[in-house]
DORO-452193 format. One line per 5 residues: number of its first residue (from 1); for each residue x, z, y of N, C-alpha, C. Coordinates in steps of 0.05 Angstrom, whole numbers. Layout:
<padrens>
NUM> X/Z/Y/X/Z/Y/X/Z/Y ~ ...
</padrens>
This chain:
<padrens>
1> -2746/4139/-699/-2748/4144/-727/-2737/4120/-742 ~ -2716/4132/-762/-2711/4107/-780/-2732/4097/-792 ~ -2728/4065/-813/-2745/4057/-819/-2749/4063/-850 ~ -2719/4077/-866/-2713/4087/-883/-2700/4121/-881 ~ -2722/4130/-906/-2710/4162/-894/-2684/4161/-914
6> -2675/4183/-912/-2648/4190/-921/-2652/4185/-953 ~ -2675/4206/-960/-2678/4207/-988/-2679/4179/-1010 ~ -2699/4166/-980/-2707/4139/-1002/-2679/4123/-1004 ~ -2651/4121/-980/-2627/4105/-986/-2614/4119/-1009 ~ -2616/4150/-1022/-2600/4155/-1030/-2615/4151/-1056
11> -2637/4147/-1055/-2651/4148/-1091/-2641/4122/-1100 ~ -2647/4090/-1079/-2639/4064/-1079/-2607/4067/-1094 ~ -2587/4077/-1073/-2567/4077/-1079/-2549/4085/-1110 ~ -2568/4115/-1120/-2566/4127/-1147/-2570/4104/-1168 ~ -2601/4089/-1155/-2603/4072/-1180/-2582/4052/-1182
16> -2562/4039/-1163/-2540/4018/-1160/-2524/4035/-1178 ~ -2515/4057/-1169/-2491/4069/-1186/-2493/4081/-1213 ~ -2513/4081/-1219/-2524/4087/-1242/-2530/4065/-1262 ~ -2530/4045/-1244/-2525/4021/-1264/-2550/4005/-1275 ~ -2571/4016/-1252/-2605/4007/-1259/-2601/3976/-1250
21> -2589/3957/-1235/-2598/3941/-1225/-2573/3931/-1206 ~ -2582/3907/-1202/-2548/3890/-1180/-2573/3907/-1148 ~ -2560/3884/-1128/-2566/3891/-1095/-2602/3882/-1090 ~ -2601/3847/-1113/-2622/3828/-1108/-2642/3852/-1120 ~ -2636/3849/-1157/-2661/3870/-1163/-2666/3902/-1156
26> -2653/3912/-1141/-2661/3944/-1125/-2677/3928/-1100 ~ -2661/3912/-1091/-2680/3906/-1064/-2717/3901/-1065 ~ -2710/3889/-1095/-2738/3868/-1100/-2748/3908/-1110 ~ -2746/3917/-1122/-2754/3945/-1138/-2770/3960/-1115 ~ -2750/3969/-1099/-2749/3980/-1085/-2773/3976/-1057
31> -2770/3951/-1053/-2794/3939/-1033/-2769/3930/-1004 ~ -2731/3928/-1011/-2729/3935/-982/-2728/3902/-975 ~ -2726/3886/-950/-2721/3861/-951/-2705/3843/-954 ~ -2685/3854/-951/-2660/3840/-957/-2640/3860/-981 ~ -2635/3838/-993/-2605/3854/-1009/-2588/3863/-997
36> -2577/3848/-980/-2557/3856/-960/-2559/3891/-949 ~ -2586/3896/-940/-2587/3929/-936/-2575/3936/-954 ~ -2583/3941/-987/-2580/3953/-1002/-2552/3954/-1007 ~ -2528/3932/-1008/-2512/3930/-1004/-2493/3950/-979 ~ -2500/3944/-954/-2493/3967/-936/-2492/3997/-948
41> -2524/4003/-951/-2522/4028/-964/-2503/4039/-973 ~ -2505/4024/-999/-2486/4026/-1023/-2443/4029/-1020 ~ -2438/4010/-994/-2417/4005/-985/-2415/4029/-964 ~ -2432/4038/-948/-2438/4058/-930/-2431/4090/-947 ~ -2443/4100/-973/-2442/4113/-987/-2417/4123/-1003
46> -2408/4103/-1015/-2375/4100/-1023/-2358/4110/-998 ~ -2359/4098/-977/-2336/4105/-955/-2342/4128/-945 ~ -2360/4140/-939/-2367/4164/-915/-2393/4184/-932 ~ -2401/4180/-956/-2413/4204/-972/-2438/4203/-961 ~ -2452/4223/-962/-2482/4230/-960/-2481/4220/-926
51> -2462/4228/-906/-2460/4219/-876/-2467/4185/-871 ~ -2457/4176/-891/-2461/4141/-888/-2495/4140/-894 ~ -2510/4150/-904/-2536/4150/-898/-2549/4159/-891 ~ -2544/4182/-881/-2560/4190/-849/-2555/4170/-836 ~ -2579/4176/-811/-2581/4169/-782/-2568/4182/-766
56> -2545/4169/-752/-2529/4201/-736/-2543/4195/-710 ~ -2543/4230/-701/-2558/4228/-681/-2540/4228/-650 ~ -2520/4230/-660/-2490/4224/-631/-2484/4201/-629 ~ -2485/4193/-611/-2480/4168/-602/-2446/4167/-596 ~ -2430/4161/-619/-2395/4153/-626/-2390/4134/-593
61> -2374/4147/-584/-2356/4124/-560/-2332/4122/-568 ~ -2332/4095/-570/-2304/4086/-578/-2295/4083/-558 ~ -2262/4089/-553/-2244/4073/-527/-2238/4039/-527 ~ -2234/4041/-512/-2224/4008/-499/-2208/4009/-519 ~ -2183/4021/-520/-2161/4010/-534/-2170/4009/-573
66> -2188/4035/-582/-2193/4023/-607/-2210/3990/-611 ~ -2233/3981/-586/-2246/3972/-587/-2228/3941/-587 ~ -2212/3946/-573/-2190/3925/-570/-2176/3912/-601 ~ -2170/3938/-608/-2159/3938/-639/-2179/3919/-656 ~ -2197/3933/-657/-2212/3916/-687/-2219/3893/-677
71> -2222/3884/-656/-2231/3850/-643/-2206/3836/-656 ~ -2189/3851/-640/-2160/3831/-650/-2149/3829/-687 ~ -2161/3856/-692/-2152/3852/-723/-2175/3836/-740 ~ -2199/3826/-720/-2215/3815/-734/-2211/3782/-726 ~ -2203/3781/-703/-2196/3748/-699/-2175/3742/-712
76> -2149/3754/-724/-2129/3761/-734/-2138/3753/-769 ~ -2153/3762/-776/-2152/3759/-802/-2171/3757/-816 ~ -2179/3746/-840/-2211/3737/-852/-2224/3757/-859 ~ -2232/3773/-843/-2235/3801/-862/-2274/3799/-838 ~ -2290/3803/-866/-2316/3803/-852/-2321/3826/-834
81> -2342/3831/-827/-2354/3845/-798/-2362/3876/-813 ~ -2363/3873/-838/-2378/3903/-852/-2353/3902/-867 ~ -2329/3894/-882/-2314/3899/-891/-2285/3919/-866 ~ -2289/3901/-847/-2275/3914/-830/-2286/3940/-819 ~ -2312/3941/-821/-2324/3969/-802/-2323/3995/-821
86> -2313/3987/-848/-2314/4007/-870/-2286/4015/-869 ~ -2267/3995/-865/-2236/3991/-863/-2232/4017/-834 ~ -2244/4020/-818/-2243/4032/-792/-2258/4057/-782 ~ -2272/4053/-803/-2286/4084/-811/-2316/4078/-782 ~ -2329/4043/-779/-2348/4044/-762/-2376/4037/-784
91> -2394/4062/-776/-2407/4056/-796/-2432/4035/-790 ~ -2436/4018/-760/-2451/3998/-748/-2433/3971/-749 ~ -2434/3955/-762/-2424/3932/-770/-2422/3909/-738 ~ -2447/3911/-739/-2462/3900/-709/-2447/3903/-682 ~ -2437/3936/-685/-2426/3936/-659/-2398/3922/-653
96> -2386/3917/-676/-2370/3896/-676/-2369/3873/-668 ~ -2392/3859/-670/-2402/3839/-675/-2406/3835/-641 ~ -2417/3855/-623/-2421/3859/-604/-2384/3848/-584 ~ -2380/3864/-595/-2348/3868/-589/-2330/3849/-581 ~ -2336/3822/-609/-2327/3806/-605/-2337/3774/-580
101> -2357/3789/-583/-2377/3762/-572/-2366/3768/-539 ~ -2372/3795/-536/-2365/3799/-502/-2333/3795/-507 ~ -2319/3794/-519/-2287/3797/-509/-2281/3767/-504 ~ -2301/3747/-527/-2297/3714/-527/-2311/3707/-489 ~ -2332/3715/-479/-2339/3707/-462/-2325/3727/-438
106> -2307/3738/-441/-2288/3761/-419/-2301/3777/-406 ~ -2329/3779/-413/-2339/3803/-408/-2330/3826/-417 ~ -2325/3846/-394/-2313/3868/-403/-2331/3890/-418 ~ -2319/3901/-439/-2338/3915/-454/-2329/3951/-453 ~ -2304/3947/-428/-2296/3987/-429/-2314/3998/-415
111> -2326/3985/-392/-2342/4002/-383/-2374/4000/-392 ~ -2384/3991/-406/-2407/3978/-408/-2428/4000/-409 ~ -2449/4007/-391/-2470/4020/-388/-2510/4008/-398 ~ -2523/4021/-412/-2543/4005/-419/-2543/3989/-449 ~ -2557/3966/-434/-2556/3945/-453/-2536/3920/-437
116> -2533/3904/-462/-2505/3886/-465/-2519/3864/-438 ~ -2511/3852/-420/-2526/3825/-406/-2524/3807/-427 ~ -2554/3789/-422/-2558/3770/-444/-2548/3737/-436 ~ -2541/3722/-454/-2534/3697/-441/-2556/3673/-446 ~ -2558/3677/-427/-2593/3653/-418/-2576/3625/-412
121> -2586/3609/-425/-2584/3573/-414/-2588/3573/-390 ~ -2576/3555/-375/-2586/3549/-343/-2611/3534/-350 ~ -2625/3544/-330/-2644/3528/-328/-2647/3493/-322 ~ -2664/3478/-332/-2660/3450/-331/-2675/3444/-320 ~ -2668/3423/-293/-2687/3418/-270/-2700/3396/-298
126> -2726/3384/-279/-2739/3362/-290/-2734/3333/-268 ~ -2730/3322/-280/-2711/3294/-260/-2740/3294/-247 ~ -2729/3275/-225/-2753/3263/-203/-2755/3239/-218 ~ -2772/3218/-208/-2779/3199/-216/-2764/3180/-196 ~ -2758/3157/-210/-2735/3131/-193/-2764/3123/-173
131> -2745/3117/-148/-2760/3098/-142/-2790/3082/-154 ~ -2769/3064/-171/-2788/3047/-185/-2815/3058/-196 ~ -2813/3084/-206/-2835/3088/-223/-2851/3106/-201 ~ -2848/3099/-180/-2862/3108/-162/-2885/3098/-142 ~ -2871/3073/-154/-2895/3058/-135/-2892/3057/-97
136> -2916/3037/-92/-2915/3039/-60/-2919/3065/-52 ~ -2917/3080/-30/-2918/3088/-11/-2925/3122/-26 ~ -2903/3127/-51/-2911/3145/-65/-2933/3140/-93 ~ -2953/3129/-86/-2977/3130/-109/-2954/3114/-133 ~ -2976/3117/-161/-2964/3112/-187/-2967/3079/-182
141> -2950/3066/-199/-2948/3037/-193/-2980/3028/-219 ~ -2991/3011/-207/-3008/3000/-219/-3018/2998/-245 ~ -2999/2988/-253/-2995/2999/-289/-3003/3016/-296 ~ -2993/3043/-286/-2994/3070/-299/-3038/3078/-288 ~ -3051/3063/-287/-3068/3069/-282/-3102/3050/-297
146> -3086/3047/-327/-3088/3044/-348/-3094/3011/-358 ~ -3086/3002/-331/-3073/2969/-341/-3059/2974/-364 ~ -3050/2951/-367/-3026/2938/-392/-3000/2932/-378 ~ -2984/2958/-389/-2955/2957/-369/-2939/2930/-376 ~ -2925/2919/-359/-2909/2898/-352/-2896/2899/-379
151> -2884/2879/-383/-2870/2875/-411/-2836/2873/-398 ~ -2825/2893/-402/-2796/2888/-398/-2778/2897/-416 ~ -2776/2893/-440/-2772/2900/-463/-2754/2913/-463 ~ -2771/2942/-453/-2772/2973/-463/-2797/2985/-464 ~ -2793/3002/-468/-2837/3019/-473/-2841/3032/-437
156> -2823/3035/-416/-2834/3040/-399/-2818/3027/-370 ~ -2820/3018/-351/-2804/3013/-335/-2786/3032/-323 ~ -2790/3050/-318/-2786/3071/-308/-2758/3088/-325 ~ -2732/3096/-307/-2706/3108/-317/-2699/3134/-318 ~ -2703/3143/-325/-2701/3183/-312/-2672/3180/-319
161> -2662/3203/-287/-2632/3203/-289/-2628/3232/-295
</padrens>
């Protein structure tokens, strides 16, 4: 279920065109959180009619080769991510957005099943400890066992590599 029904985008939208209010004050009126929705709406509405605010319930497959197109006409030229998806008749801004991110990292996006793979940081070992800060025969060197560490003017003897 959407989180907006049809009725309430198109009442929002009447009041924009009707001249009640900019994107900021319908948003603030209205209760929605961002201007920016209201905006979509509104830009959604103009291009594709009562259809731009529904929820469609078909899931659109684009081909490789359109998908190819708007990446390149978007690295190609300053044209934003919702300006171009209106330009192309895509009424998900996002999936663009998708589009480009996998084509930059050459992940292929023609066959793509599911959800997108996510890109996780490698994980970061935690250094060992030098030698030094190891002390004899393994145990913590003396200091660390709440003496008053050596003065070697730095705050700890010890180097992590």
């Amino acid at each position: 279920m959407s989180k907006y029904s049809y009725e309430f985008k198109k009442k929002v939208v009447n009041a924009y065109l009707n001249g009640e209010g900019g994107y900021k004050y319908l948003a603030e009126q209205y209760g929605v959180p961002s201007h920016s929705k209201v905006k979509l709406w509104v830009d959604n509405y103009k291009s594709f009619g009562d259809d731009g605010l529904k929820r469609s319930r078909q899931q659109v497959k684009y081909s490789f080769e359109k998908k190819l197109f708007v990446v390149e006409l978007y690295l190609s030229s300053e044209i934003s991510y919702q300006d171009l998806a209106l330009q192309e008749g895509i009424t998900n801004p996002s999936m663009i957005v998708d589009w480009v991110i996998f084509s930059d990292t050459g992940i292929s996006f023609s066959y793509r099943r599911g959800r997108w793979p996510t890109r996780s940081a490698p994980r970061r070992r935690r250094p060992s400890p030098s030698p030094a800060c190891r002390g004899r025969a393994g145990r913590a060197p003396e200091w660390l066992s709440g003496r008053k560490a050596p003065d070697r003017g730095r705050r700890t003897p010890c180097r992590r590599h």
